[in-house]
Chimera marker file (.cmm) of the C-alpha trace (Angstrom):
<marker_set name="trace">
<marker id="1" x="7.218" y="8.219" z="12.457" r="1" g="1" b="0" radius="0.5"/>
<marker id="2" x="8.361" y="6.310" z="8.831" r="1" g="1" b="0" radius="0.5"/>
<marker id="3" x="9.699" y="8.234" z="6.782" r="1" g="1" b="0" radius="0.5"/>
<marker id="4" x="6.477" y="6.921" z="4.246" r="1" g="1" b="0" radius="0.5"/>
<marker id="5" x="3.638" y="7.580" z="6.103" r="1" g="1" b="0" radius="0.5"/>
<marker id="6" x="2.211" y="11.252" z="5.618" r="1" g="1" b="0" radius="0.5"/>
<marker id="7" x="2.148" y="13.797" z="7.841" r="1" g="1" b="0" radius="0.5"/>
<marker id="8" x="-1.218" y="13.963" z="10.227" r="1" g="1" b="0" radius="0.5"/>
<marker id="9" x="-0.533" y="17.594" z="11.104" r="1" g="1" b="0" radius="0.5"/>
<marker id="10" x="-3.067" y="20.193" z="11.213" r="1" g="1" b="0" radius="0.5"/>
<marker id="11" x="-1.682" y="21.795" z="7.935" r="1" g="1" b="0" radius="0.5"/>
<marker id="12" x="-1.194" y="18.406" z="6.040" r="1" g="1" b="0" radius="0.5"/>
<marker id="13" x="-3.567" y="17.132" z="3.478" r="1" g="1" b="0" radius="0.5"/>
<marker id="14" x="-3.980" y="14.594" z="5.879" r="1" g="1" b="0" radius="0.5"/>
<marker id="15" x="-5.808" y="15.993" z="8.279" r="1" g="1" b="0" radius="0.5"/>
<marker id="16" x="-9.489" y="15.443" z="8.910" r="1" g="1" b="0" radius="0.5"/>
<marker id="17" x="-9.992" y="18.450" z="6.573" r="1" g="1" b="0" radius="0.5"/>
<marker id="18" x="-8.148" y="16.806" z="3.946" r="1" g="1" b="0" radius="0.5"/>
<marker id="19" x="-8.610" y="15.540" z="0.229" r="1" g="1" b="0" radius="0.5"/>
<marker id="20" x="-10.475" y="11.882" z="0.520" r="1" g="1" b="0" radius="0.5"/>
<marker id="21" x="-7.359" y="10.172" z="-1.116" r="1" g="1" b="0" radius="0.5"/>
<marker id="22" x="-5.164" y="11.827" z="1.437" r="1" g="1" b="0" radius="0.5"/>
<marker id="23" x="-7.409" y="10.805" z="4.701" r="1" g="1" b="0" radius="0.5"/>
<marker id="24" x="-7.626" y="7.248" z="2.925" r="1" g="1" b="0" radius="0.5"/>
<marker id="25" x="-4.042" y="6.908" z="2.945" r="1" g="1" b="0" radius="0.5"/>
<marker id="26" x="-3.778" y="7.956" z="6.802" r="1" g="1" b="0" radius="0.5"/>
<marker id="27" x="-6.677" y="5.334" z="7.508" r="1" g="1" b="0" radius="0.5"/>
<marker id="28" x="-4.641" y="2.728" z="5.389" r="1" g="1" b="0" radius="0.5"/>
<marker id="29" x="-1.405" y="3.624" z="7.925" r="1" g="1" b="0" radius="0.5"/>
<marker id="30" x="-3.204" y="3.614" z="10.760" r="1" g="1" b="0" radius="0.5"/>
<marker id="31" x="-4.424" y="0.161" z="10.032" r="1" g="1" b="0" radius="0.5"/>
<marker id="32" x="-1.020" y="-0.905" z="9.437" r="1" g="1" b="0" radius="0.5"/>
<marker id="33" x="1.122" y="-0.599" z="12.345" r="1" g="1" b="0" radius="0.5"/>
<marker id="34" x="2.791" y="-3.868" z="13.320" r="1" g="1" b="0" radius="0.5"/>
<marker id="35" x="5.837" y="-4.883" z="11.648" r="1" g="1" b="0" radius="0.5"/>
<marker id="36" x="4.590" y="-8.103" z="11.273" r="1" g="1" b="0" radius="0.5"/>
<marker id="37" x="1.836" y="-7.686" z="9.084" r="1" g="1" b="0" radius="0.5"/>
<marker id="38" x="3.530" y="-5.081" z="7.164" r="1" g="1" b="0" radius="0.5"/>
<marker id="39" x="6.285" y="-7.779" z="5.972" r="1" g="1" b="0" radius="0.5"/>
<marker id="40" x="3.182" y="-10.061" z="5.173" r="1" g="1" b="0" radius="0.5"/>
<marker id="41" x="1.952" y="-7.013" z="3.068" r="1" g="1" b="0" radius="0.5"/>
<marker id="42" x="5.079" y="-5.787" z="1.304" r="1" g="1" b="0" radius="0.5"/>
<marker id="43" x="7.291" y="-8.813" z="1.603" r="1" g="1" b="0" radius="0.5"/>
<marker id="44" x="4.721" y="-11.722" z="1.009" r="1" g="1" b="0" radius="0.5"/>
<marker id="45" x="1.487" y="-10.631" z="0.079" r="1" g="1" b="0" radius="0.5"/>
<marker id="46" x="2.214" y="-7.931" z="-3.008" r="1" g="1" b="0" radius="0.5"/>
<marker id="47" x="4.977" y="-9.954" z="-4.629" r="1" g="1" b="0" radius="0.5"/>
<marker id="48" x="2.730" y="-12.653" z="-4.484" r="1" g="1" b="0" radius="0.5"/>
<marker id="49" x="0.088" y="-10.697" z="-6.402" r="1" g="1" b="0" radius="0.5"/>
<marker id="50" x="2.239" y="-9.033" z="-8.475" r="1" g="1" b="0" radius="0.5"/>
<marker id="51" x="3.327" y="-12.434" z="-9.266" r="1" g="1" b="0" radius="0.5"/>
<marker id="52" x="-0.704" y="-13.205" z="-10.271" r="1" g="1" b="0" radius="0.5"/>
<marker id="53" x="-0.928" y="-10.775" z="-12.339" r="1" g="1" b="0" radius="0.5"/>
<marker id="54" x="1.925" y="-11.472" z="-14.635" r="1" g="1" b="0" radius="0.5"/>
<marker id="55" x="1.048" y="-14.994" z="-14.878" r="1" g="1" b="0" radius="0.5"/>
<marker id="56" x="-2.599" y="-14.427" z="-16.217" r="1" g="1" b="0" radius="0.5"/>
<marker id="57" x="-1.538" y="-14.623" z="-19.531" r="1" g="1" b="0" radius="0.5"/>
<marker id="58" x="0.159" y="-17.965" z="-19.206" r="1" g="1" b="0" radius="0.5"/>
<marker id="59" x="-1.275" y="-19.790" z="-16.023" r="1" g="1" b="0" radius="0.5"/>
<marker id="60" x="-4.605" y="-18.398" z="-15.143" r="1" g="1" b="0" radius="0.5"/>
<marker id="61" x="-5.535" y="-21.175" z="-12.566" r="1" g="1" b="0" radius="0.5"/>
<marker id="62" x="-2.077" y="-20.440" z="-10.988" r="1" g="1" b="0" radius="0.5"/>
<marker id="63" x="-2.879" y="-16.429" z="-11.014" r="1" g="1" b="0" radius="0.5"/>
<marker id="64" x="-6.387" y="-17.066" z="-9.204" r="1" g="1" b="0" radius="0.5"/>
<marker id="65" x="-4.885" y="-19.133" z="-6.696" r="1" g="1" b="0" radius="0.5"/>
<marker id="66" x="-2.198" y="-16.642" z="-6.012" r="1" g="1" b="0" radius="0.5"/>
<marker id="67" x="-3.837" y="-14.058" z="-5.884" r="1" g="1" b="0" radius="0.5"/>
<marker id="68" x="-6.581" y="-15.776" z="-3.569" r="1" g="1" b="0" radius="0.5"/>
<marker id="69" x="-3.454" y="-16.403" z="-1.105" r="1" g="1" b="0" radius="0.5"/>
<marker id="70" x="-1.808" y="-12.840" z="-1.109" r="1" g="1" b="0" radius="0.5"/>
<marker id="71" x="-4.915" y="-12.172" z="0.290" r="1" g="1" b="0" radius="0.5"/>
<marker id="72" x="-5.345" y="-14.643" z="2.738" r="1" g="1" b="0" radius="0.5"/>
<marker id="73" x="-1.192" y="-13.914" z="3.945" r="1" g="1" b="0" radius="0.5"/>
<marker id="74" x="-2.660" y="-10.288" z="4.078" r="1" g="1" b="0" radius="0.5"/>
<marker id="75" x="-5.604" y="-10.834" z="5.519" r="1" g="1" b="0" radius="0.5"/>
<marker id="76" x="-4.224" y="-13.034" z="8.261" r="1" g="1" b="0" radius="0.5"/>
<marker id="77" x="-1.877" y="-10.350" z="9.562" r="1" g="1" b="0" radius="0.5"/>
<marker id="78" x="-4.671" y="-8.038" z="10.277" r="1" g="1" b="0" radius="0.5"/>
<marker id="79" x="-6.681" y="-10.652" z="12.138" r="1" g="1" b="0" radius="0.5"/>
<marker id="80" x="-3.872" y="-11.997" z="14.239" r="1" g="1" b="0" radius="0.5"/>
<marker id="81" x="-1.441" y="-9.264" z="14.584" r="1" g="1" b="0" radius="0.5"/>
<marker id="82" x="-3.711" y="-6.230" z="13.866" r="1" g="1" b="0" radius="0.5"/>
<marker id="83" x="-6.656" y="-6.942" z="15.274" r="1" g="1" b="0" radius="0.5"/>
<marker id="84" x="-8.188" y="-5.022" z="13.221" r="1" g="1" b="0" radius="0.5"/>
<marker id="85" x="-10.541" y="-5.397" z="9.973" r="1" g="1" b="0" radius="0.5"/>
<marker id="86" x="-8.674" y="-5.280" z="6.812" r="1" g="1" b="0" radius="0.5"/>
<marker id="87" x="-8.870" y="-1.808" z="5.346" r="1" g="1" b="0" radius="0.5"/>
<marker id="88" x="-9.982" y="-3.318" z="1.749" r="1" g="1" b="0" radius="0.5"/>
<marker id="89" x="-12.985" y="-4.371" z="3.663" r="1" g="1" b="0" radius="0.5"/>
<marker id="90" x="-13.480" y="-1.197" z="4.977" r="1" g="1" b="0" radius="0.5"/>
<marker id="91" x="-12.813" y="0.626" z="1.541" r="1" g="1" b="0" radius="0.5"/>
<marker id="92" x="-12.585" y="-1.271" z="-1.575" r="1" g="1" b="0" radius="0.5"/>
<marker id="93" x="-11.613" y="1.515" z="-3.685" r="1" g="1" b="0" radius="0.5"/>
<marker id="94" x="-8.434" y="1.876" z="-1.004" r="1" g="1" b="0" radius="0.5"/>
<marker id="95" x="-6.309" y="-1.032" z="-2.933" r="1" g="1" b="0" radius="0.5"/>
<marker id="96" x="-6.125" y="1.638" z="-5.888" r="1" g="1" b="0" radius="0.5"/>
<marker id="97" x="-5.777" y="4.762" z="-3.946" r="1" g="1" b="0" radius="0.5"/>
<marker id="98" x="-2.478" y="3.479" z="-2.435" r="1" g="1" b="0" radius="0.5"/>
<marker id="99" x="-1.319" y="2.192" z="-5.759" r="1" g="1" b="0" radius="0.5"/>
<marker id="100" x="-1.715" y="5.559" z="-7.166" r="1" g="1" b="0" radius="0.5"/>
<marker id="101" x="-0.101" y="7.139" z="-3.850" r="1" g="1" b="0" radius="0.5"/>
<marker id="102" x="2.724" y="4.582" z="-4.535" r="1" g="1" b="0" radius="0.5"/>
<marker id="103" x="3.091" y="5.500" z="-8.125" r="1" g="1" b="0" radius="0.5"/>
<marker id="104" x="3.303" y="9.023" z="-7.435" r="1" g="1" b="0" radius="0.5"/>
<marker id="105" x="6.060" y="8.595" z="-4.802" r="1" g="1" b="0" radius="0.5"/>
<marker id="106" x="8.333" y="7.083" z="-7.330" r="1" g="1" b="0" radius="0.5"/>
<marker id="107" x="7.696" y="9.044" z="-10.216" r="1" g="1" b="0" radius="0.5"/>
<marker id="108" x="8.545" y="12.188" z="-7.745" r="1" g="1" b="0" radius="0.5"/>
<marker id="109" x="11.765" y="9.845" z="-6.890" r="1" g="1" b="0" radius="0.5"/>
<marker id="110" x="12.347" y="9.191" z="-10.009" r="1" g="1" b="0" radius="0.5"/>
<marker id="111" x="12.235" y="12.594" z="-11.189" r="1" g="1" b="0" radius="0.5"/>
<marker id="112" x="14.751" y="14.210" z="-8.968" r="1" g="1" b="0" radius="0.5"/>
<marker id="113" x="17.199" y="11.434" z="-9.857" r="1" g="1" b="0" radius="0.5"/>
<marker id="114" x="17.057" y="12.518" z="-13.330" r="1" g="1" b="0" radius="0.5"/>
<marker id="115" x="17.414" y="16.167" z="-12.324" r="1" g="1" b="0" radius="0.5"/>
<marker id="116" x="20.717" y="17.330" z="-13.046" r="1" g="1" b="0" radius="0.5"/>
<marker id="117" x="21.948" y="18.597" z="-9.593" r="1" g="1" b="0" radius="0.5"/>
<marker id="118" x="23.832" y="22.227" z="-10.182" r="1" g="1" b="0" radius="0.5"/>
<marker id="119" x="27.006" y="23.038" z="-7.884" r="1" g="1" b="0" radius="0.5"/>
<marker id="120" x="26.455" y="25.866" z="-5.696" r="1" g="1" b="0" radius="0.5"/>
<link id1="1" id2="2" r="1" g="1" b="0" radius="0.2"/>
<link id1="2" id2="3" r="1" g="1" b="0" radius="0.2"/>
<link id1="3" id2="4" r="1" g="1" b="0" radius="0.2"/>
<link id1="4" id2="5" r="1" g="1" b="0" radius="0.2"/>
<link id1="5" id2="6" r="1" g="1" b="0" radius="0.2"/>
<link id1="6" id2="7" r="1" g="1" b="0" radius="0.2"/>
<link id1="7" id2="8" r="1" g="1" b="0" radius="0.2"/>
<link id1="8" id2="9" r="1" g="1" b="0" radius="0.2"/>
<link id1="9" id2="10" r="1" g="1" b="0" radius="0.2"/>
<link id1="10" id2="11" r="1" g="1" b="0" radius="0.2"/>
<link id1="11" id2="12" r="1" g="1" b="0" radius="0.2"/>
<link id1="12" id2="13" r="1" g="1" b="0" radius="0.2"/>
<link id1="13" id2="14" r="1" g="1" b="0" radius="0.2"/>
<link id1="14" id2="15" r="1" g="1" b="0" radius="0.2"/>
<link id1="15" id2="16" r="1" g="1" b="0" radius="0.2"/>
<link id1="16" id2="17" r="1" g="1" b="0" radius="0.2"/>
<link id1="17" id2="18" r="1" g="1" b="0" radius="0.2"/>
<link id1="18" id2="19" r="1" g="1" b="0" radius="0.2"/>
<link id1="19" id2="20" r="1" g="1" b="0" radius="0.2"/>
<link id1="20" id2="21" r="1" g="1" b="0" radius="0.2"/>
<link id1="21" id2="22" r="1" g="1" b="0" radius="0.2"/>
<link id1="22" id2="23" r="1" g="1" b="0" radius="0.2"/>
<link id1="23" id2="24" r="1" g="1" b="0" radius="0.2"/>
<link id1="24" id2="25" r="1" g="1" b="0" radius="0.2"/>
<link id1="25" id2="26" r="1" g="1" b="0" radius="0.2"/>
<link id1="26" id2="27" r="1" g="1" b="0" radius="0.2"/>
<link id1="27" id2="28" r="1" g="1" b="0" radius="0.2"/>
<link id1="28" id2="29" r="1" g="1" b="0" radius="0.2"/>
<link id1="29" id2="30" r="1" g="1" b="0" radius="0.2"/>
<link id1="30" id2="31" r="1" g="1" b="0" radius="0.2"/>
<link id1="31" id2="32" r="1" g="1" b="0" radius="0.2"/>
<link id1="32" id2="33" r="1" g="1" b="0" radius="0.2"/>
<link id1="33" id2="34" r="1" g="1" b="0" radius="0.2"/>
<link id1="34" id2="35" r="1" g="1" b="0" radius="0.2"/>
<link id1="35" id2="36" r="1" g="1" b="0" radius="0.2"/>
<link id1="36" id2="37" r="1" g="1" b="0" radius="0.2"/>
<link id1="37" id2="38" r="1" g="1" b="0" radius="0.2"/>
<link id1="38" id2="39" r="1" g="1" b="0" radius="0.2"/>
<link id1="39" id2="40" r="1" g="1" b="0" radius="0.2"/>
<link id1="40" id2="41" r="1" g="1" b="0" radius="0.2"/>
<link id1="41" id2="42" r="1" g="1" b="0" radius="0.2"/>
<link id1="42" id2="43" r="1" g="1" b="0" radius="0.2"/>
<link id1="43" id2="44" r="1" g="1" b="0" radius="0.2"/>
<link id1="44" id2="45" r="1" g="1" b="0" radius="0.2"/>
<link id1="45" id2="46" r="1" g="1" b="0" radius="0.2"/>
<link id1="46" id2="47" r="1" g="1" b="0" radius="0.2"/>
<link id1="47" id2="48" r="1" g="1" b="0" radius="0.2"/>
<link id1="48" id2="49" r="1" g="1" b="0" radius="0.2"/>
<link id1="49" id2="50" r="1" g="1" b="0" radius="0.2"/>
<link id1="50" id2="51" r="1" g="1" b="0" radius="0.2"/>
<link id1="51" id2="52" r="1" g="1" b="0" radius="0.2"/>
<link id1="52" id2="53" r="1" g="1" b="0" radius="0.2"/>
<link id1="53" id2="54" r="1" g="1" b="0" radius="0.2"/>
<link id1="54" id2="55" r="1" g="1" b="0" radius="0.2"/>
<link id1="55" id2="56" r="1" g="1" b="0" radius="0.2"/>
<link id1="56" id2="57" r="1" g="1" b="0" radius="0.2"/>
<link id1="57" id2="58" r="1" g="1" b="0" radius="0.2"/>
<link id1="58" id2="59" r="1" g="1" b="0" radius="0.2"/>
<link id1="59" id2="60" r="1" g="1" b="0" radius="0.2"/>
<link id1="60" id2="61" r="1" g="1" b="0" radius="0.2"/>
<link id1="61" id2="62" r="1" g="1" b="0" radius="0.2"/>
<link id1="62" id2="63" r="1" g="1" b="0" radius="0.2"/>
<link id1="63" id2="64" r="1" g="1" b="0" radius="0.2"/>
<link id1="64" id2="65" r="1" g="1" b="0" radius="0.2"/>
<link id1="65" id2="66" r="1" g="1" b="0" radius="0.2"/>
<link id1="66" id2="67" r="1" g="1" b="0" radius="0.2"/>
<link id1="67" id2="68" r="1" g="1" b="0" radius="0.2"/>
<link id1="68" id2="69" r="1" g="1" b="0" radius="0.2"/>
<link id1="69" id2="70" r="1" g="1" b="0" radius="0.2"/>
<link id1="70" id2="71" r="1" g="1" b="0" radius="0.2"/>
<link id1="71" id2="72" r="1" g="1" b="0" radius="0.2"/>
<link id1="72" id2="73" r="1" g="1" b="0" radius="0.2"/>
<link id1="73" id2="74" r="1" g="1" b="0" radius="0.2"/>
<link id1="74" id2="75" r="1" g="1" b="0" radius="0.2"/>
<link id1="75" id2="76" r="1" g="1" b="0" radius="0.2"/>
<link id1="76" id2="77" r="1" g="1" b="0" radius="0.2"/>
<link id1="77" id2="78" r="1" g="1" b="0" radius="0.2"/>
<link id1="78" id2="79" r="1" g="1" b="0" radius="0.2"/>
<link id1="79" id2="80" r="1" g="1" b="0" radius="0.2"/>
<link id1="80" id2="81" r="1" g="1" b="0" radius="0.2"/>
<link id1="81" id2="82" r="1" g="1" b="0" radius="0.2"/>
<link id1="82" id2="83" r="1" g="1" b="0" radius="0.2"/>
<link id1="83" id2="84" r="1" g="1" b="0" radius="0.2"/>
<link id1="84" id2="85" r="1" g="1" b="0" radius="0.2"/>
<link id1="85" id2="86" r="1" g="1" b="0" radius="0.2"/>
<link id1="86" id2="87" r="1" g="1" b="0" radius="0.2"/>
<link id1="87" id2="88" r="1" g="1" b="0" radius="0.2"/>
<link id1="88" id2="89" r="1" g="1" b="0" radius="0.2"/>
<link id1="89" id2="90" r="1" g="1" b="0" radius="0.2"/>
<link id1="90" id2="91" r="1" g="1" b="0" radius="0.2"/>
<link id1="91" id2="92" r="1" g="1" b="0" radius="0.2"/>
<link id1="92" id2="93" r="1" g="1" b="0" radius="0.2"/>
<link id1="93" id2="94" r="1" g="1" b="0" radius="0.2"/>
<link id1="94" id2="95" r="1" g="1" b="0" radius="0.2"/>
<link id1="95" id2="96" r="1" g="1" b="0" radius="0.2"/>
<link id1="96" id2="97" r="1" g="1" b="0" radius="0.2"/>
<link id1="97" id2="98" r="1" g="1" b="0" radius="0.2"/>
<link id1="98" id2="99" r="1" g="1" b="0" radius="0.2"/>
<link id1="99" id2="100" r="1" g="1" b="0" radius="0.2"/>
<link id1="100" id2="101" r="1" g="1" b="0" radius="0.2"/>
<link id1="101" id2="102" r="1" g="1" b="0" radius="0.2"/>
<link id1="102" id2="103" r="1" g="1" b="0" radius="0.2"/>
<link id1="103" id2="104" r="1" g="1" b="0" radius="0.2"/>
<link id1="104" id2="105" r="1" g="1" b="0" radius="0.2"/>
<link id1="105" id2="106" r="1" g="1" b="0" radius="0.2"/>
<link id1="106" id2="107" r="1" g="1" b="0" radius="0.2"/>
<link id1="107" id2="108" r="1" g="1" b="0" radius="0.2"/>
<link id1="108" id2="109" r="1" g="1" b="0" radius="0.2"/>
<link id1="109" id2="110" r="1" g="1" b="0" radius="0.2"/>
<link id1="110" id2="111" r="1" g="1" b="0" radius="0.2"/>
<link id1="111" id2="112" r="1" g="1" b="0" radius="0.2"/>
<link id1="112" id2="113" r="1" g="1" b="0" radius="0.2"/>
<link id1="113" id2="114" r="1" g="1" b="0" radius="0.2"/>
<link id1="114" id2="115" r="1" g="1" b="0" radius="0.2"/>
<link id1="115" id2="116" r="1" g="1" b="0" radius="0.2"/>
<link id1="116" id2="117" r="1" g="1" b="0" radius="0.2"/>
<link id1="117" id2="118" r="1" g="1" b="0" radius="0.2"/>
<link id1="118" id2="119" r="1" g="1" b="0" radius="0.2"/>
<link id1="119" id2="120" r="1" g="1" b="0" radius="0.2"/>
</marker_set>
């Protein structure tokens, strides 16, 4: 199992009797399973919007038409690899659940760098 997906045991939040951020998250992994279209997603797709959105200041034709491919890269790696509908489709709130899963990850990360780590 990746070390990033969350656990689907019967005492996770993940579980059918989880939190509805938590069971979105599973859905999202579950929807996400071939390597292929999870290098579209991370390595093409998100750079590519992330790309958009920094641009919208300066070029906002550009942005649009970025942001209109990241989504046809991702999209395209759920219909030919997948086989499966795109989860955003499914669940449009799901783009910003994940985000905020994302963010929390790091800031937890991020957090135990800065911890000073006492000898024992």
């Amino acid at each position: 199992m990746n070390e990033f997906m969350p656990s689907t045991s019967t005492n996770s939040p993940a579980s059918p009797g989880g939190t509805w951020p938590a069971r979105l998250v599973t859905a999202y992994y579950q929807d996400h399973r071939h390597p292929v279209n999870h290098v579209l997603h991370v390595g093409v797709g998100w750079p590519m919007a992330a790309l958009a959105v920094i641009l919208v200041p300066f070029h906002p034709f550009w942005s649009l038409g970025l942001i209109v491919s990241a989504y046809a890269v991702m999209f395209s790696g759920h219909f030919i690899f997948e086989r499966n509908m795109p989860t955003v489709l499914k669940h449009p709130t799901t783009p910003f659940v994940i985000a905020g899963s994302v963010i929390r990850g790091l800031c937890g990360g991020l957090a135990r760098l800065a911890t000073p780590h006492r000898a024992r």
